[in-house]
C-alpha positions, 0 to 999 in steps of 0.5 A: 500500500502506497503512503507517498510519493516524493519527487525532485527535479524530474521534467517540471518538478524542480523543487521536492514534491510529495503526493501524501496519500495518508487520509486526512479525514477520519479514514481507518485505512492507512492509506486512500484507496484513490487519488485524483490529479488536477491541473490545466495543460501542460501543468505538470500532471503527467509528469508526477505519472511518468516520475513515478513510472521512471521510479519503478522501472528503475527500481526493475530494471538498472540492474538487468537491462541498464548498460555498464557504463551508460547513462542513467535515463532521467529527465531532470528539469531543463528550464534553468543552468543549475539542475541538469548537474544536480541528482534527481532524487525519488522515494516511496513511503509504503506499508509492506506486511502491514511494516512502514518502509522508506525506499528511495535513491538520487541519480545523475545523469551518470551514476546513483549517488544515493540510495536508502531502505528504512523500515519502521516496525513498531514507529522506531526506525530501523536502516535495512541499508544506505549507499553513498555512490558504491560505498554500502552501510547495512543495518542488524536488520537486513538478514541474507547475503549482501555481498554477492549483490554488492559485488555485482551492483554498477555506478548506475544500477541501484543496490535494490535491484541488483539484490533482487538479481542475486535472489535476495529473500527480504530484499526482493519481497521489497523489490517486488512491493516497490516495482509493481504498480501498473502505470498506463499513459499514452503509450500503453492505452491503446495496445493494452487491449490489442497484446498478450497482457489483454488475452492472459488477463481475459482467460485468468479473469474467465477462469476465476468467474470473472468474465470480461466479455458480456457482463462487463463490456455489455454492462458498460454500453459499449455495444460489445456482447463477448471478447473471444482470442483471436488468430495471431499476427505477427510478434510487434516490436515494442521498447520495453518487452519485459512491460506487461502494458507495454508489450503486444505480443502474437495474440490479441482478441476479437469482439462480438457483436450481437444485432439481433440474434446473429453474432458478429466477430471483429477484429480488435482494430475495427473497435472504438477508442472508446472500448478498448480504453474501457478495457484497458482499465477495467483489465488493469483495474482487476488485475490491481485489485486482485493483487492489491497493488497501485494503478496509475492512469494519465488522463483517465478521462479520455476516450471514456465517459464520466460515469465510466470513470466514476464506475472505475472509481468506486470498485477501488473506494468499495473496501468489500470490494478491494479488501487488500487496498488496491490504489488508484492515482490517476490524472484528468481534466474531468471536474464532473468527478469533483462533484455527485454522480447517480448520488454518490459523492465520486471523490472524497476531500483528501482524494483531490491534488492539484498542479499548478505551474509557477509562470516565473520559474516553469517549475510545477507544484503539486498540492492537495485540496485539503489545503483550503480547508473545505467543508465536508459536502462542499461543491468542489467541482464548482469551485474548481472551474471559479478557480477557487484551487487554482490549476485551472487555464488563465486565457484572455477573455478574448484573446481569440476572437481579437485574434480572428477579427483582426485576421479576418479584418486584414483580408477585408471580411466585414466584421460585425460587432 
């Protein structure tokens, strides 16, 4: 379960920021099962998701697939002299067997200059080891060979990952915990449904009385009545193989269409955006749910309607439903979720974050809603669109008409006023 995320100098985020997903309000649980990202374009939401996701594929791969002596992949902020020298640092509070832990590194272009594992049993914290460059320190508490993976460990891997590598026991249970979190943005939510990790996940789910054909897609209107495994094409090429939403593989599904009393099968290239985004998150959200891990989704919302989305949503807020805390953090543009739908209120005050961008320095800053105080039942969404948070776009209230009568103008179009 994810208790935080902090970030510094990675794209937009210069300066260190934390998306702290412990409630705010009352909540037993120790972590919020949701959190929403607001901001206008260009703000910086997408970037809290893709420092996340350099976090964790880090984290699985600087060991194994990072090459010696090549440089470390990260995207530090560019808009000023100073901090593309200076290391970009991650890390995570999460709750591993119900245990606090504390996992983080800082890199540089060329090597790891920090790496640290913290855990907190009983609220006392215990080092399980830091690292400053290759020099190690191991705490009492971190049982298991160390030397093997120290001795494999590069300038440019992390210790975590390379102990995961030698097969670690305690450090891999970390690992996995750390790494897991399935992280769908522009890249990934269209071929998620087309590759190999829609066709397992699809089988696995049927196998457990978990249908992703009829009851779930007809459910959602799409028009769509079964999904069946199609014939397979050939392998597709993708950057990252080992990435479950990442790789399409041979197989892929067709769809069934019922008009009437015939059935007619399509291929997954014929469907709407709509439907395969819809199965994307409904595949990645089942599989997040059953396993109790985190989804990170950038900009939900597109392809997908509101009520969708808030279906989406309250599968991870229904704790029967999701009794091993899966998480979902996901960006949007979409306000509607602010506010009630079909009754419900679809985020809770301390589900809600914002980034906004500081014109005098290019540099973005995440905060949450809880911030400003708001009662409970207040109307959010309203509030949101006044620019009551902030994060929203400032234009000129007419800067694009001024712009076309002046076009329209010069090429001798009669403008009425």
């Amino acid at each position: 379960m994810l208790l935080s995320f902090r970030v510094a100098n990675h794209g937009s985020l210069r300066e260190p920021q934390e998306l702290n997903l412990v409630p705010v309000y009352g909540d037993e649980r120790g972590a919020v099962p949701v959190v929403a990202i607001y901001g206008a374009n260009a703000s910086g939401k997408s970037t809290v998701v893709d420092a996340f996701k350099f976090f964790t594929k880090a984290v699985r791969d600087s060991q194994a697939r990072w090459l010696p002596g090549g440089p470390v992949p990260r995207r530090p902020f560019l808009l000023d002299h100073e901090s593309r020298a200076e290391a970009s640092s991650y890390a995570v509070d999460l709750l591993l067997k119900g245990v606090r832990h504390v996992y983080g590194f800082s890199v540089t272009d060329a090597e790891v200059t920090a790496e640290w594992l913290y855990a907190y049993p009983k609220g006392r914290r215990r080092v399980l080891f830091e690292r400053a460059r290759t020099v190690m320190a191991y705490g009492a508490t971190l049982t298991g060979e160390r030397v093997v993976a120290e001795r494999i460990m590069r300038p440019n891997s992390l210790y975590l990952s390379a102990a995961a590598q030698s097969a670690h026991r305690q450090l891999s249970e970390v690992w996995t915990a750390v790494h897991s979190a399935l992280v769908i943005n522009d890249n990934t939510r269209q071929t998620v449904a087309e590759g190999a990790f829609a066709v397992v996940a699809y089988e696995r789910f049927a196998n457990m009385g978990l249908p992703l054909g009829a009851e779930v897609l007809a459910a959602a209107d799409l028009g769509v009545h079964g999904i069946r495994r199609g014939p397979a094409d050939a392998p597709s090429e993708r950057a990252d193989p080992e990435d479950a939403f990442e790789v399409a593989e041979s197989e892929s599904l067709e769809f069934v269409h019922r008009v009437g009393t015939e059935d007619f099968v399509l291929p997954v290239d014929a469907e709407s955006a709509g439907t395969k985004t819809w199965l994307t998150l409904v595949t990645g959200g089942l599989s997040a749910i059953l396993a109790g891990r985190a989804m990170w989704v950038d900009e939900v919302d597109v392809s997908l309607h509101p009520m969708l989305t808030a279906k989406l949503v309250s599968l991870f807020q229904n704790p029967e439903l999701n009794p091993r805390g899966a998480q979902l953090i996901f960006t949007t543009h979409d306000a509607s979720l602010l506010g009630t739908m079909l009754g419900d209120q679809v985020l809770q005050r301390d589900q809600v974050w914002f980034v906004e961008k500081n014109p005098a320095t290019g540099a973005s800053e995440l905060y949450p809603l809880s911030d400003f105080k708001p009662r409970k039942g207040e109307n959010f969404e309203r509030r949101y669109l006044a620019g009551s948070y902030g994060a929203v776009p400032l234009l000129p209230e007419t800067a694009f008409e001024d712009m076309l009568k002046k076009y329209w103008g010069t090429h001798g179009e009669v403008i009425s006023t």
